[in-house]
C-alpha positions in Angstrom: 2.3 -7.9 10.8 1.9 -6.3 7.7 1.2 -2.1 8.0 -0.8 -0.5 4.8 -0.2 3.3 5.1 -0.3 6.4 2.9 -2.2 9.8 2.9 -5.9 10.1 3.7 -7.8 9.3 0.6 -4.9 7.5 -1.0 -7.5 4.1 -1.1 -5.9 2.1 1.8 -9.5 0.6 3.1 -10.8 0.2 -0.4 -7.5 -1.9 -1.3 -7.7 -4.0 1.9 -11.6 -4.8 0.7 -11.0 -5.9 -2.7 -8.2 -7.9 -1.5 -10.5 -9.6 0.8 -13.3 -10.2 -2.5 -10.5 -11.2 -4.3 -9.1 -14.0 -1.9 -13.1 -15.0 -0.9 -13.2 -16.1 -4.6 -12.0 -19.1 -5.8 -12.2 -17.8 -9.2 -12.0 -14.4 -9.3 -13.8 -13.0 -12.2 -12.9 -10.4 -14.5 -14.6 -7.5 -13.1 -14.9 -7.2 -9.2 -18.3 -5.0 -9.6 -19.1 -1.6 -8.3 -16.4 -0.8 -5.4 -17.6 -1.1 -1.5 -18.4 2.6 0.2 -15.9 3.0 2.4 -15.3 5.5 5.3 -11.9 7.4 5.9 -9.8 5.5 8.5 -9.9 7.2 11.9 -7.8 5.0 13.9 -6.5 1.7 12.8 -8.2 -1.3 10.9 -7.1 -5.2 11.9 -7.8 -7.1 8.7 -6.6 -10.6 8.6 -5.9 -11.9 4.9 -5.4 -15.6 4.4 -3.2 -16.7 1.7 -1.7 -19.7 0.8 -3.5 -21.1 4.1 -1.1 -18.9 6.1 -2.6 -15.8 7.6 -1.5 -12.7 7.6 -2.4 -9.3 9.9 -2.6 -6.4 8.1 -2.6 -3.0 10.1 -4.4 -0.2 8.1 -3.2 2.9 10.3 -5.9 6.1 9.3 -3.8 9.3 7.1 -4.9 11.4 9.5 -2.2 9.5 12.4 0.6 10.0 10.7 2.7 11.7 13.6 1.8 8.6 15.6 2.6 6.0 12.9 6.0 5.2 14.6 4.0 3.9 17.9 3.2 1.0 15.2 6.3 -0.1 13.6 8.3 -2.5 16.2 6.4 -5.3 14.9 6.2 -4.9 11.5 8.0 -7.2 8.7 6.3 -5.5 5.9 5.0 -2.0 4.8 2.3 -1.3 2.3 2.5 2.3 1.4 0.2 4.0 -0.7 0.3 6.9 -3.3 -2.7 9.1 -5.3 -1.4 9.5 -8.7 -4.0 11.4 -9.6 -3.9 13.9 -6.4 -1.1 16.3 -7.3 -1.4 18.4 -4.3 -0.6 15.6 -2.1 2.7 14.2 -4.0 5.3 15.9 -2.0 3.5 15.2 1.4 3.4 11.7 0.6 7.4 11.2 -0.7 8.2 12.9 2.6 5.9 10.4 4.5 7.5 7.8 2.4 11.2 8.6 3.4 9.9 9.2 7.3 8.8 5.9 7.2 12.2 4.4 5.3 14.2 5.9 8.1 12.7 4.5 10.8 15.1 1.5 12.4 12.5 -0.2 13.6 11.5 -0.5 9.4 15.3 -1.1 9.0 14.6 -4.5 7.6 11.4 -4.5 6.7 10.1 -5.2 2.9 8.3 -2.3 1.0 5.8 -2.6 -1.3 4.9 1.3 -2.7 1.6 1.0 -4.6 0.5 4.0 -7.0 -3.0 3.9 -6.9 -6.0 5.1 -8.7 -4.6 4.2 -11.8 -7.6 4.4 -13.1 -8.3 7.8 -13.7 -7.8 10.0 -16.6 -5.7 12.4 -14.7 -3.0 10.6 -13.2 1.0 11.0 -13.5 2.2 7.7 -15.3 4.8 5.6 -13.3 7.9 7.1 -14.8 6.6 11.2 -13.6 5.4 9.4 -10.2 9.4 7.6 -10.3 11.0 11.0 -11.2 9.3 13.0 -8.7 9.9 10.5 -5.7 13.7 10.0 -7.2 12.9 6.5 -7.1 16.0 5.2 -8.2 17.7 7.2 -5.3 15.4 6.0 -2.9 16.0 2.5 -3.7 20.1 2.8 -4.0 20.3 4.4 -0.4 17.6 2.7 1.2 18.3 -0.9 3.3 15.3 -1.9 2.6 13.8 -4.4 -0.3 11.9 -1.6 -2.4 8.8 -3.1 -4.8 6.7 -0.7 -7.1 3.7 -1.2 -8.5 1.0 0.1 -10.5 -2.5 -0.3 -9.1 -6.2 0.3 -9.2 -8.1 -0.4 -6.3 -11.3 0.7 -7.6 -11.1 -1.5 -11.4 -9.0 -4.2 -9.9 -5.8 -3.8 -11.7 -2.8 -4.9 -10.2 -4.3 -6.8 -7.1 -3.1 -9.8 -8.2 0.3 -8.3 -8.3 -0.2 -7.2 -4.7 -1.5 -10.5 -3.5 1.7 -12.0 -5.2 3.6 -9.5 -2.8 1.8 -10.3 0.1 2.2 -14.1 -0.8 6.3 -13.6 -1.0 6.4 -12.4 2.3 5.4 -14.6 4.1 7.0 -17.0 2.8 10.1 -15.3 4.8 
């Protein structure tokens, strides 16, 4: 079991959609076309991804159930967490999220993958402010878990492949 969490709005069901385009295709082409309308999360989404012919559950858990995340994490290998680089508001909220979630023991030895999203837009904080203001490199020195960061898009497509990769690697555990 794979959990995909973050803030509300961050793009967590829009990510697990184009994922799914992305691995319906054998060829997936340049541009993955307008993005699916999507709803906010209220609850939890099952989505089962295959890759490599293995399959993997992914558990989107809704923004808004963040107090109740930990009811989810006992059997979880992997956490996907997501970040809105262009929502400045929500930065700090979502580094204390982030460290909530690193804390937990059932997470202890979990892998991480900590997508920055909505790379896309004109007014986002590049990776090295986004780094900075989570004090990545601290986070990654005192954390015991394995610690992946990427840059993403879910709405153009950039970086899927990337997170597919991820996804991929894991299971492969």
């Amino acid at each position: 079991m794979c959990l995909l969490l973050g803030a509300t709005g961050v793009g967590k069901t829009l990510l697990l959609k184009r994922l799914q385009i992305q691995l319906a295709q054998k060829d997936p082409p340049a541009e993955l076309g307008e993005p699916p309308a999507t709803l906010p999360t209220v609850g939890t989404n099952l989505t089962d991804l295959t890759l490599k012919k293995k399959q993997l559950t992914v558990r989107e858990l809704g923004g808004c159930m963040g107090p109740i995340w930990p009811s989810f994490y006992s059997d979880c290998s992997a956490v996907v967490f997501v970040v809105d680089t262009a929502n400045i508001t929500q930065i700090s909220s979502s580094c204390i999220q982030l460290l909530s979630v690193l804390s937990a023991e059932p997470l202890r030895n979990a892998r991480v993958l900590l997508l920055f999203n909505k790379r896309d837009l004109p007014c986002t904080m590049t990776l090295g402010e986004m780094k900075s203001l989570f004090r990545m490199d601290d986070i990654i020195a005192s954390s015991p878990q394995s610690i992946t960061t990427l840059e993403i898009s879910a709405r153009s497509g950039q970086g899927l492949k990337e997170v597919l990769n991820w996804l991929s690697s894991i299971q492969a555990q």
